[in-house]
Residue, then its C-alpha position, 0 to 999 in steps of 0.5 A: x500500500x502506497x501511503x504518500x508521505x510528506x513533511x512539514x516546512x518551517x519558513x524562516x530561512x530567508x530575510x524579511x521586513x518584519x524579522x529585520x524590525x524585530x531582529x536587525x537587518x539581514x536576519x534569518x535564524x540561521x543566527x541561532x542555528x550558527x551560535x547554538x553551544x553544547x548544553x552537556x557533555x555529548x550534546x552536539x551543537x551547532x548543527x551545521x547544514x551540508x547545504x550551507x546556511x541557504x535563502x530558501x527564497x531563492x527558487x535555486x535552492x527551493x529547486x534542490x530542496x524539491x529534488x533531494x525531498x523526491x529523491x527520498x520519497x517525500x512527495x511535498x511539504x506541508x509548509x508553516x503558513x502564518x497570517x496575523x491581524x496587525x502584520x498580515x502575511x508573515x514568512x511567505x516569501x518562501x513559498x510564494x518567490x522560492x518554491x513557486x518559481x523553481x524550475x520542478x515545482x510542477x512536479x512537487x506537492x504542497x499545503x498550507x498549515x495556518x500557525x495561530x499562535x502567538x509569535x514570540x521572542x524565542x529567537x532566542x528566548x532569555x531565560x527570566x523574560x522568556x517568550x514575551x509575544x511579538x505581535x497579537x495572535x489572536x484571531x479576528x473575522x477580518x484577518x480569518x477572511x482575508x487569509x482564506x481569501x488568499x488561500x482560496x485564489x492563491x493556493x485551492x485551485x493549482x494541480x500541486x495543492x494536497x487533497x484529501x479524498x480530492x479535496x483541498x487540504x486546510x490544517x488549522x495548527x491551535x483549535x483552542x486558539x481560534x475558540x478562544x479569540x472568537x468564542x464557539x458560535x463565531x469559529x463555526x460561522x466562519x468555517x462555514x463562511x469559508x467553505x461557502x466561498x470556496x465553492x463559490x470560487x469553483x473550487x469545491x469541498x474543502x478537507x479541514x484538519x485540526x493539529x490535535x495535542x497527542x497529551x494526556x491533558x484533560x479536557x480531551x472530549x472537549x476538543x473532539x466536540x469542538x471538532x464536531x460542533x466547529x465542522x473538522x473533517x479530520x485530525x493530525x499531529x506535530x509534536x509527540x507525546x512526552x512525560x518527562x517532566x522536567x528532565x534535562x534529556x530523554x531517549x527518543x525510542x521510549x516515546x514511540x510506542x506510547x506516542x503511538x498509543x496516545x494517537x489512538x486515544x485522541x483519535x478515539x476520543x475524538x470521533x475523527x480519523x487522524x493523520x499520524x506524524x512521526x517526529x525527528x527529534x527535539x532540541x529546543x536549545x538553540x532558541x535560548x539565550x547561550x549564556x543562560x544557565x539551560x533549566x527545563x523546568x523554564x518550560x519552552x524552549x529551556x526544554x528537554x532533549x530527546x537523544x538518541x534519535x538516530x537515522x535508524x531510530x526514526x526510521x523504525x518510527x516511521x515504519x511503525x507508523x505506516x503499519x499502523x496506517x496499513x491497518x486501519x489504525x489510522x487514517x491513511x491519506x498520508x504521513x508526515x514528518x516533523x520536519x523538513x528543517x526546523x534546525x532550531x528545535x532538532x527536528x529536521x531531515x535536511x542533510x548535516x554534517x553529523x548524519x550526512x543524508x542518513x535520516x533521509x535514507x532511513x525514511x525511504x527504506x521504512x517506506x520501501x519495506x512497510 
């Protein structure tokens, strides 16, 4: 059975007028991939990109990315998409200069998951004045309105874009968020909205998905009602499920299994099918201030580290997960993978001097033998 695999993108790897205002001129967080230190004794950092620190607006290197991701097995990116009230579109040049204008693009799929949290200064992050908000992140009718608008005669209508069941995916990252600024009545009013204009545009149905929290934090049954009661068609995941408190590290391969176990429950829980994601690490500590003393019990992202996520480690995690969809445990319209480069929080695929293209091997020989 031939399950589509793809990976979520993280965008900000190129230069922008609002990273400049909060940043500096020129920024982009290779700054912070760059002048990541070791926490611990074994603790690998910096990371240091094969490709080098690239601009992925540039459609040259967006071109290689598509490449190498084909080469591998991934058939496209589900790419971190942010839209906020006082700033408007926000990263998006990645997408729309880079990954448009490559010369393969036609040959690559891709979707949007529209991120509504607050965006915060962990870039990097101080250790008393930690993830102070940049700019408001609720969400308001106008903003929602305007970037669905956006999404549905920018993005709905070209052959690259990822269906479901030939329907136009739309992940929505924090349901709680949306609720939260807009309250139960209105958030329904508005997917409603946005459904009706997304027919009346031509392009049809649509599949909207939830980022569901794989915990085991009360208040479960309430999320799958808001589900139901808001109009979610399916579930997915992005981070996994961890109970290690305030350890300073904890092994990858002792979060499978449970994980795993998690999904089931949530999906359960919920009533709706999911989408299950498999993640490549985490190492949250070069988003902290390096002179900072490294406490987790600061919480993110002064956060624990998982080790011991070897190229062959993720790729049994992934093998497990493309049996469970083979089963009927899961939903089987794709995997995807946490992340493509989120270099920041050590959970990226792109090539690096430590594994060289190893995780990416280890991903296509799961897929070619499950």
């Amino acid at each position: 059975m031939n399950t589509p695999i793809y990976a979520y993108y993280f965008p900000n790897w190129h230069v922008t007028p609002q990273n400049e205002i909060w940043h500096g001129k020129g920024w982009t967080e290779w700054q912070c991939v760059k002048y990541a230190t070791p926490r611990f004794p074994g603790h690998v950092q910096p990371k240091v990109p094969l490709w080098g620190y690239e601009d992925e607006s540039d459609p040259n290197v967006a071109a290689k990315k598509i490449a190498c991701a084909l080469k591998f097995g991934i058939s496209g990116f589900i790419f971190d998409w942010y839209w906020y009230p006082e700033i408007g579109p926000y990263r998006i040049d990645c997408l729309e200069k880079g990954f448009f204008g490559a010369e393969n693009f036609n040959d690559f799929q891709f979707a949007v998951m529209w991120c509504n949290h607050t965006p915060i200064a962990a870039h990097p992050s101080p250790y008393f004045f930690r993830n102070q908000p940049l700019t408001a992140g609720s969400v308001t009718k106008e903003s929602f309105f305007d970037l669905t608008e956006h999404c549905i005669h920018r993005y709905f209508k070209m052959d690259q874009y990822i269906r479901v069941d030939g329907k136009p995916y739309f992940c929505i990252y924090s349901l709680s968020e949306l609720v939260n600024s807009l309250g139960t009545d209105t958030a329904k009013n508005i997917i409603s909205d946005f459904r009706n204009r997304a027919r009346a545009a031509g392009v049809g149905e649509l599949t909207i998905a939830v980022c569901a929290p794989v915990s085991n934090e009360p208040g479960q049954e309430k999320f799958g009602r808001l589900c139901k009661e808001i109009g979610v068609d399916m579930l997915t995941t992005h981070a996994w499920y961890k109970s290690h408190e305030n350890a300073l590290t904890y092994e990858y391969n002792d979060y499978i299994e449970p994980t795993i176990d998690r999904m089931k429950y949530v999906q359960n829980t919920w009533g709706l099918p999911l989408c299950p994601s498999v993640m490549v690490g985490e190492d949250n500590s070069p988003r902290t201030v390096q002179s900072e003393i490294f406490d987790p019990a600061r919480g993110y992202p002064y956060s624990p580290i998982a080790v011991n996520n070897k190229p062959e480690s993720v790729g049994g995690a992934v093998s497990k997960m493309l049996e469970c969809m083979h089963n009927g445990t899961f939903h089987n319209a794709f995997l995807v993978i946490e992340s493509w480069n989120e270099w920041t929080e050590g959970s990226y695929l792109e090539p690096c001097e430590e594994y060289g293209y190893q995780m990416l091997e280890a991903i296509r020989s799961a897929a070619s033998q499950t």
